[in-house]
C-alpha positions as CSV (number, residue, x, y, z in Angstrom):
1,X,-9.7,-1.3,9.2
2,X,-11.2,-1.1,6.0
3,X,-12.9,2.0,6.1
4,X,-9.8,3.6,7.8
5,X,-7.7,2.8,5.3
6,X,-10.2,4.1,2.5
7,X,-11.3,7.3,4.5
8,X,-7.7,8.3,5.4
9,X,-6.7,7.5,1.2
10,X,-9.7,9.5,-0.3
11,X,-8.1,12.4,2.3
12,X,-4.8,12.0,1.2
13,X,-5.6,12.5,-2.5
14,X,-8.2,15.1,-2.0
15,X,-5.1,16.9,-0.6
16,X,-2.6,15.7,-2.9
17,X,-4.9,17.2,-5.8
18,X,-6.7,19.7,-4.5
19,X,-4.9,21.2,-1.4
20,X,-1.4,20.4,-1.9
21,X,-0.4,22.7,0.5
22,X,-2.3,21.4,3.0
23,X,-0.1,19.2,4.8
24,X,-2.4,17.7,7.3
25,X,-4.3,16.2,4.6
26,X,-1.0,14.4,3.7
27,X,-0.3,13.7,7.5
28,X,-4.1,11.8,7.8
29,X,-3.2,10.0,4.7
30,X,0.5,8.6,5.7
31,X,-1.9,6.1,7.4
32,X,-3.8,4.2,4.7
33,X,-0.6,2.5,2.8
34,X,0.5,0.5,6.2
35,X,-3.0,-0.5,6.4
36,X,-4.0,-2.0,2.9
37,X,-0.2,-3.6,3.4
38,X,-1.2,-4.9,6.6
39,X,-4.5,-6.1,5.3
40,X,-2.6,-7.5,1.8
41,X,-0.7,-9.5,4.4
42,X,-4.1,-11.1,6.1
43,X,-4.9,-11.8,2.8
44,X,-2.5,-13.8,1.8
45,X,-2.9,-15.7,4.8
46,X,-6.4,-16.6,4.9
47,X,-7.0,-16.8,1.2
48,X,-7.5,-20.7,0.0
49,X,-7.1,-19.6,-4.1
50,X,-4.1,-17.8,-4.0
51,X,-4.1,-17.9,-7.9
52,X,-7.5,-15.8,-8.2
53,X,-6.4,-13.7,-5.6
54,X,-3.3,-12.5,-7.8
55,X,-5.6,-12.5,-11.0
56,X,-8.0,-10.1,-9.0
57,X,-5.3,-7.6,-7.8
58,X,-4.1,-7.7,-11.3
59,X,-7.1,-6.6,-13.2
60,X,-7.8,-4.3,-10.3
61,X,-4.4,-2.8,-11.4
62,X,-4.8,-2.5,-15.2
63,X,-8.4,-0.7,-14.7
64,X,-6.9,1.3,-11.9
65,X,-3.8,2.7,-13.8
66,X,-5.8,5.2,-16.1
67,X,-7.3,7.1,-13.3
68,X,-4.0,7.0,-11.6
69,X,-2.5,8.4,-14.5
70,X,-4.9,11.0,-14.7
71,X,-5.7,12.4,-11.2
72,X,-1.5,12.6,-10.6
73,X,-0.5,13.3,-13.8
74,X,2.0,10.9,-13.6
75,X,3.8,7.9,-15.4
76,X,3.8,5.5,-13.1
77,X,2.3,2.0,-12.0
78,X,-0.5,2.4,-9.3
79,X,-0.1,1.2,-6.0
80,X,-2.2,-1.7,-6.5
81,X,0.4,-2.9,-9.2
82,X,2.9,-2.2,-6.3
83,X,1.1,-4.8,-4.2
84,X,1.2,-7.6,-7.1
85,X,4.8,-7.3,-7.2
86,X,4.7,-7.8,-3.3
87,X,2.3,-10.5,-3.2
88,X,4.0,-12.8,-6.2
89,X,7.5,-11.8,-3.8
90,X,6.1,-13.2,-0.8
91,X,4.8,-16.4,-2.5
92,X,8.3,-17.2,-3.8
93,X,9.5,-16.5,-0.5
94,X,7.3,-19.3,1.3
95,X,8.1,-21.5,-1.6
96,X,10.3,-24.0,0.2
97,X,10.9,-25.9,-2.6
98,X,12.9,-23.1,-4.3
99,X,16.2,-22.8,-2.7
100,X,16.7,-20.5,-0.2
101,X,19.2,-18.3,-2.0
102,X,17.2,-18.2,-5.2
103,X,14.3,-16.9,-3.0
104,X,16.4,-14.7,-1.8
105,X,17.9,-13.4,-4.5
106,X,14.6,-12.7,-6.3
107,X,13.3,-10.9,-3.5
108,X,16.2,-8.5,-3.8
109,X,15.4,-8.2,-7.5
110,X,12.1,-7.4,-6.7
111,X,12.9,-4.5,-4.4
112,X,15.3,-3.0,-7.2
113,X,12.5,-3.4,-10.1
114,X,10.2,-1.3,-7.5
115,X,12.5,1.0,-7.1
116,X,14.1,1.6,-10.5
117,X,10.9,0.9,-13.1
118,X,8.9,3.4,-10.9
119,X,6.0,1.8,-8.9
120,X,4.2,3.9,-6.1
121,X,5.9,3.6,-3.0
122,X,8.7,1.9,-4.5
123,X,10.9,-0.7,-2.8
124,X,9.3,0.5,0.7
125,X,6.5,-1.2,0.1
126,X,7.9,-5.2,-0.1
127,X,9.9,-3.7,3.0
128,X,6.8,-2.8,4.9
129,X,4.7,-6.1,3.8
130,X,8.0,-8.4,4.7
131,X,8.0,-6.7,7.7
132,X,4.2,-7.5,8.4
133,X,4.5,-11.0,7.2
134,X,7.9,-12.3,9.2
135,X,8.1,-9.9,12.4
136,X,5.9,-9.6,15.3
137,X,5.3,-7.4,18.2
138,X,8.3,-4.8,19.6
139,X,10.8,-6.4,16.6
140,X,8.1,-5.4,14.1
141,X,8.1,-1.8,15.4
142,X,12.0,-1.8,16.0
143,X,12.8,-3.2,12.4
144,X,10.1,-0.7,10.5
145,X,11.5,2.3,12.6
146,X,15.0,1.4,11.4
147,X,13.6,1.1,7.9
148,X,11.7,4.7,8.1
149,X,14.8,6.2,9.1
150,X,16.6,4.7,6.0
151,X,13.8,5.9,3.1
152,X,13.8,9.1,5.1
153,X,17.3,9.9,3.9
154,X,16.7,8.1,0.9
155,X,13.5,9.8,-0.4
156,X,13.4,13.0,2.4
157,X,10.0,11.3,3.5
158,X,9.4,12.7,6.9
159,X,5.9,12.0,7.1
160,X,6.2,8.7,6.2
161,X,7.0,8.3,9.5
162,X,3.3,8.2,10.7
163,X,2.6,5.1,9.4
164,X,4.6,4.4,12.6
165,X,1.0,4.4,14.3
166,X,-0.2,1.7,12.5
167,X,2.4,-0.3,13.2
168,X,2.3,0.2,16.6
169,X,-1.3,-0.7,16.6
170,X,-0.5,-3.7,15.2
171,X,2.5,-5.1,16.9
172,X,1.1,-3.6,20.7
173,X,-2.6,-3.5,20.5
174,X,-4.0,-6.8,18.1
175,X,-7.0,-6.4,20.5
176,X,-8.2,-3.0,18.9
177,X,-6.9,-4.7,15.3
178,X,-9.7,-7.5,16.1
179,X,-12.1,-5.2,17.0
180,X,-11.5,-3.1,13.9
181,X,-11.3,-6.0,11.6
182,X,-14.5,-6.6,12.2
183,X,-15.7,-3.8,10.9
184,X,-15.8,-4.9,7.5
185,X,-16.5,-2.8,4.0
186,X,-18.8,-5.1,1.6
187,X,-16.3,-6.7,-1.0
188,X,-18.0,-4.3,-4.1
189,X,-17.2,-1.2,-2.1
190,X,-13.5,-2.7,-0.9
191,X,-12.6,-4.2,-4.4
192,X,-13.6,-0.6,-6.2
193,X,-13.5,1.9,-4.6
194,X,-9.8,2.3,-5.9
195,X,-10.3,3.1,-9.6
196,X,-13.6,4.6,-8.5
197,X,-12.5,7.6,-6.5
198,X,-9.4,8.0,-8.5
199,X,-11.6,8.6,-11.4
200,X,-14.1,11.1,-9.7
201,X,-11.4,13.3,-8.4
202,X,-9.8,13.2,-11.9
203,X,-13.0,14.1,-13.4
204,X,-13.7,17.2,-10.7
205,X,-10.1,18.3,-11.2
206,X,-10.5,18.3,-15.0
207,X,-14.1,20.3,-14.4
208,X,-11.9,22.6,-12.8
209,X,-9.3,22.9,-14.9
210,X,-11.5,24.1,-17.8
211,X,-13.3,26.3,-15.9
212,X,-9.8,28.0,-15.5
């Protein structure tokens, strides 16, 4: 799953950058996010240092932010950022020793800050990795589809609804999700390959640019 979700995100950004109107590109693309929540999810499970984990995805997000910046010409926090908040949101949720409406009530704060201090993806993204991590099979599909249909009229993102496939891998067909999973990047290629391509296609659309 790891290539997938690299290949289809380097062909979402080469569109987003260099082919906007290109909409397929976009199409192709709708399917990396689920994936790198789905694997953020996995994770979280299986990690046994959840501490460097967070620490990882958080300098993963300070180097990454530049290149963001640059390639989408944009003031906002990357979507690795996004997944921190997400993460730290899912910990406090499994903390039992918190009390359930405190959890609660900071998970809701965490879906506004997403949504109001701009972060890639915004709020949809805690909804699509709470989804992941506390629904299964045809409720997961049911309770994502609801949730598509809601940032749909929210944010007019229609395509969004592709990631639809990826869910429906998941919740239907873990047997191709095992078989995929196997298929594994090398941790130097998966940790980097973030900042890395942002950068490249910033420095190719800047090439461009002056040669305008």
């Amino acid at each position: 799953m790891q290539w997938i979700a690299m290949l289809t995100m380097l062909i979402d950004h080469i569109g987003a950058v260099f082919f906007p109107n290109e909409l397929m590109l976009r199409i192709i693309g709708r399917l990396s996010f689920p994936i790198y929540t789905y694997l953020m999810v996995v994770g979280y499970h299986r990690t046994s240092n959840f501490s460097k984990y967070v620490l990882r995805l958080g300098l993963l997000a300070i180097i990454s932010q530049l290149p963001y910046t640059l390639t989408f010409d944009v003031l906002r926090f990357n979507v690795i950022a996004t997944l921190l908040v997400c993460l730290l949101t899912l910990k406090i949720l499994d903390m039992k020793k918190i009390h359930l409406a405190i959890r609660v009530f900071l998970a809701v704060g965490s879906l506004v800050l997403l949504e109001i201090v701009s972060f890639d993806y915004g709020a949809y993204a805690l909804v699509l990795m709470l989804i992941y991590r506390y629904f299964t099979s045809s409720v997961m599909f049911i309770v994502q589809f609801i949730a598509e249909i809601i940032f749909m009229v929210y944010h007019s993102w229609l395509i969004q609804f592709i990631s639809m496939i990826v869910t429906y891998t998941i919740a239907f067909h873990p047997n191709i999700i095992q078989k995929l999973s196997h298929w594994r990047a090398p941790n130097w290629i998966w940790r980097s390959f973030y900042p890395l391509h942002l950068t490249i296609i910033a420095m190719i659309n800047l090439y461009i640019t002056l040669l305008d």
